[in-house]
N, C-alpha and C positions, 0 to 999 in steps of 0.2 A: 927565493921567489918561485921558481918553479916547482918546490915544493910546496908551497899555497896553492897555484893556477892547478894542479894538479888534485889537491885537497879540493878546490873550487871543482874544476869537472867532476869530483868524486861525488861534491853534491850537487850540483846541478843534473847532470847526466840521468839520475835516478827520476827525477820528475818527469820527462816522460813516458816511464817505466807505471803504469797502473798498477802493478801485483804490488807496490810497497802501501799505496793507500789504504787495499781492505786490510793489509795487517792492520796498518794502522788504526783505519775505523774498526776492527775487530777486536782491538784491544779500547778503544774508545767504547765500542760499543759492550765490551764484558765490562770492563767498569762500569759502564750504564747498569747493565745488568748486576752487576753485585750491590751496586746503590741502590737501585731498583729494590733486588732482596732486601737490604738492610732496610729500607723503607718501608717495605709491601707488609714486615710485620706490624707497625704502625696503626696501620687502618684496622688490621685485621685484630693488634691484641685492644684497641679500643672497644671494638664488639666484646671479645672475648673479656675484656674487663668489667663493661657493662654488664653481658651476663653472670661475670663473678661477684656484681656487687649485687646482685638482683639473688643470688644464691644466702649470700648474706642478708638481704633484707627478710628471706623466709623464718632464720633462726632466731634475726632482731623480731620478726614478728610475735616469736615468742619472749624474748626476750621486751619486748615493748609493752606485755602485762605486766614484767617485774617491774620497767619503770613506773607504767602505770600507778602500781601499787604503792612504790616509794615516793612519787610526788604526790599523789595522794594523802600522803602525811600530813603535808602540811597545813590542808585546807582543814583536815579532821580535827590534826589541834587548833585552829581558829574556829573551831564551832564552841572550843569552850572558852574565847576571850571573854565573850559577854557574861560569863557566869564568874568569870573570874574577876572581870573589872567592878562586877556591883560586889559579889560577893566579902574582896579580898583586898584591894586595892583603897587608897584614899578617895573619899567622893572628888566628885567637882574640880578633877585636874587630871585634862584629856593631854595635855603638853605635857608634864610631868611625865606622864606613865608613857607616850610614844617616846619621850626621849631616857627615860632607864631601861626601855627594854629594847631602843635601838644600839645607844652607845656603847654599853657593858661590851653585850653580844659581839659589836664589830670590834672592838678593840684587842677583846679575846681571838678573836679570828686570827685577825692582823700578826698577834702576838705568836702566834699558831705558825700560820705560813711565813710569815720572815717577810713578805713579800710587798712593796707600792707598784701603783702603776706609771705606766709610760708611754711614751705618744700620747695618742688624743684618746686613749681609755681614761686621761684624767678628765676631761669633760665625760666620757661616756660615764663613768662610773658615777659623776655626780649625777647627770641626770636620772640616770635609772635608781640611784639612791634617792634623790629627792620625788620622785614618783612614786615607787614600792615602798621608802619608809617616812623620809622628813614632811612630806605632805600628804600620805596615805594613813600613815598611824594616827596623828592628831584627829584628822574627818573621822574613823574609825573608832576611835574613842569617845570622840563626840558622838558619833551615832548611840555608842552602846552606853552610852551616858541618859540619853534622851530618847529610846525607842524600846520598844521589849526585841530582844533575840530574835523573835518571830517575821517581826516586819522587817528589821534588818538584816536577814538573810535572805528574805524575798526579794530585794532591791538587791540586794550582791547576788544575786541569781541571775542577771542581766549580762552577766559579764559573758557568754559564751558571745550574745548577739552584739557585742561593742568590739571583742575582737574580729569577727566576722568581719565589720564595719570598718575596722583600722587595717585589716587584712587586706582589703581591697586599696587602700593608699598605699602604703608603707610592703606591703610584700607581694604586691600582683595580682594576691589572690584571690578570686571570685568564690563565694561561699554558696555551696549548694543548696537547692530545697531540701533535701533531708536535713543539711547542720542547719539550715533556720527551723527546722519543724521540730528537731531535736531541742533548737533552744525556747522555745514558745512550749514545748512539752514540760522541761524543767524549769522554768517558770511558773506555769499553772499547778506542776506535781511539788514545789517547794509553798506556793501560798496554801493548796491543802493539807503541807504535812505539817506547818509551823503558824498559820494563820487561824485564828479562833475571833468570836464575834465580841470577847472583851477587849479587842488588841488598840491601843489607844495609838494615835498618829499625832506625830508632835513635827511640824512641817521642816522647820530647820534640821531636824534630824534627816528627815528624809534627804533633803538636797546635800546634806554632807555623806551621807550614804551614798548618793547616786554618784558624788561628784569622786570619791574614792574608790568606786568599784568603774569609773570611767579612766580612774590616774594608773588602777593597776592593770586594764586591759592594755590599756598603751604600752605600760612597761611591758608585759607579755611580747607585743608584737614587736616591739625596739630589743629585746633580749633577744629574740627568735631573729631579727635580721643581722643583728652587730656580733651575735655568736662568742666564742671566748677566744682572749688574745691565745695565743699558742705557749704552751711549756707552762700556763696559769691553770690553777687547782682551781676546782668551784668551791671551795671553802675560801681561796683568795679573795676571789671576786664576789662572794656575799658578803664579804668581811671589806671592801670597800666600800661595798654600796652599802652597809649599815653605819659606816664609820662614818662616813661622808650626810648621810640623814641625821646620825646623831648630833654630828657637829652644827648643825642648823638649827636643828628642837631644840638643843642645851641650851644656851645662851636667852630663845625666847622665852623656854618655862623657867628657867630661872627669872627673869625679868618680869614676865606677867601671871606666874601663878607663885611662883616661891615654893618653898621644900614645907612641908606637915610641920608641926612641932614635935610631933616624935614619928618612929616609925613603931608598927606593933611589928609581933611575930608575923602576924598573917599578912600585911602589907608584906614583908620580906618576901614570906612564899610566895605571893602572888606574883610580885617582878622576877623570883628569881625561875619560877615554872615559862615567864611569857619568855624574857629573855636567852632561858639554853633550851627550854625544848619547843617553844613555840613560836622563835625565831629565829635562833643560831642553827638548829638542828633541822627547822623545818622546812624552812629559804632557802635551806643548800639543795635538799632532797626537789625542792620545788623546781630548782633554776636547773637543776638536773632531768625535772622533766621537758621543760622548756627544750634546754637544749637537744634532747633525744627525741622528740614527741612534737606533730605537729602541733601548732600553735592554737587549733579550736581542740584541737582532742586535750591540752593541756586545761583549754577554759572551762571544759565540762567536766574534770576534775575539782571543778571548786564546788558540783554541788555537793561534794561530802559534807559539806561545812553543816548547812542546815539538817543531813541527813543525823550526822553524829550527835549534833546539840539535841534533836529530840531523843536520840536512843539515850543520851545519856540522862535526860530530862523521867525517862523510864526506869534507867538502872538505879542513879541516886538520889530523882526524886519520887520515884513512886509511880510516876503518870502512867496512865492508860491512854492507848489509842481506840481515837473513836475511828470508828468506819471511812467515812472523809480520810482520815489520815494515812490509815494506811492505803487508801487508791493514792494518796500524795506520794505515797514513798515510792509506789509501785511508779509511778510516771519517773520520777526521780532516776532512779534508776534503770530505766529503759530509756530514758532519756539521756542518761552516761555512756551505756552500752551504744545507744544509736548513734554519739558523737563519736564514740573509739573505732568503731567500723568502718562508718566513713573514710578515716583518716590512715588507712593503711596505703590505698591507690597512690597519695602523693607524696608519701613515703617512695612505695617502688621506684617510683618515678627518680624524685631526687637521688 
């Protein structure tokens, strides 16, 4: 017992002793203090991060002409669907051909990456499949069924100022006077370069034009917010979104237009061009711009579409540009360049 009472005065006795407090708050307070450190770089490597990402955005900037370039692909090969679907393809079956050259292609994919999805990428996937292909292809077809090239790339010219439009719901973003003047540019510079006074207007085409160059600005701006699951390839995820569109169109063009009685040579070639390089190959390169590339600098990408159909309309048919046409090109493409520029600012940013 005395040894406690003793123990007890040992500690009691000290408390009115002051000199043991500041040790004590001295080593409270260095701990503060080394917390403090381990903390203080926090703030600091946040700046210090920001500007290394902002270091990074200078070389993406250059690196953002190569994506440029590569999503650009795939609008250029869609300038020659129209020449391929009159050319090459069975008349008068827009379901048929949106579902041979969605299915193949995504299966192939699939087959490719090894990979399905999970979580609620299975609804994402559907959606943005049934937008980019099970109800984007068939309109597509139908247009290029019933409208010349011409007018139907005039109307898919629209697509810069629809995602501008969805940009402001679905991603925040308010779209500047230059990308509306850039898209109202490429507009007037696509009706000059592809618009002639024979171009005949078939109305149902036009509203399936309008209504598919409205289903893929959407998917534009739904890919650019949902971005890609993590550890998944972009050849995955084209290859679900085609799988998931095929699986819709199959079953109806079977049902409401049925299979040719034979296939020729040239029908083969024609699905099997639209199929690997003008949608397996092209979709990927595209959704790769999407995901590197702001969402209107991605839209003004598509005027290659119209741009290539006339060069090629020169290289393998012969044509000449009249005067008109080339101020169209020229808008056209000042009109690309003026959306690309824009869109470095909210790059840095992000």
């Amino acid at each position: 017992m005395s040894d406690t009472r003793i123990k007890s005065t040992s500690i009691t006795t000290p408390r009115p002793m002051r000199p043991m407090r500041p040790k004590q708050a001295s080593t409270v307070e260095q701990s503060m203090e080394q917390s403090a450190e381990k903390n203080s770089p926090a703030p600091t490597a946040q700046p210090s991060a920001r500007p290394a990402a902002r270091p990074t955005a200078r070389p993406s900037a250059k690196a953002a002409a190569g994506f440029a370039a590569l999503a650009a692909i795939g609008p250029a090969t869609w300038g020659t669907t129209y020449v391929t679907t009159t050319e090459l393809l069975p008349p008068d079956r827009p379901l048929l051909a949106a579902a041979l050259r969605a299915l193949p292609a995504g299966l192939i994919l699939l087959a490719l990456t090894r990979r399905l999805p999970s979580g609620d990428w299975w609804w994402k996937a559907a959606v943005l499949g049934i937008l980019n292909f099970g109800a984007f292809f068939p309109l597509l077809f139908f247009g290029a069924y019933h409208l010349p090239g011409g007018v139907a790339s005039t109307i898919s010219a629209v697509m810069p100022l629809l995602v501008a439009g969805f940009g402001i719901g679905v991603l925040k973003v308010r779209p500047t006077r230059r990308t509306l003047l850039a898209g109202l540019v490429g507009v007037a510079g696509v009706a000059l370069l592809v618009l002639r006074g024979s171009a005949t207007v078939n109305l149902a085409g036009i509203v399936a034009m309008l209504t598919a160059t409205t289903l893929m600005a959407l998917a534009v701006v739904l890919s650019k917010r949902w971005g890609r699951p993590e550890g998944t390839s972009l050849l995955a995820l084209t290859g679900w979104q085609l799988t998931a569109g095929g699986l819709i169109l199959a079953p109806i063009a079977l049902t409401a237009e049925g299979l040719p009685g034979h296939f020729t040579g040239a029908n083969i070639a024609g699905y099997t061009y639209l199929g690997i390089i003008g949608t397996a190959l092209a979709y990927a390169l595209w959704f790769r711009g999407i995901e590197r590339l702001p969402a209107s600098s991605v839209s003004f990408l598509g005027l290659a579409n119209p741009v290539v159909a006339t060069l090629a309309g020169l290289v393998i048919l012969g044509q000449t540009l009249t005067v008109w046409q080339v101020a169209g090109l020229v808008l056209v493409l000042g009109s690309v360049a003026l959306g690309q520029s824009r869109s470095k600012a909210p790059r840095a940013r992000a």
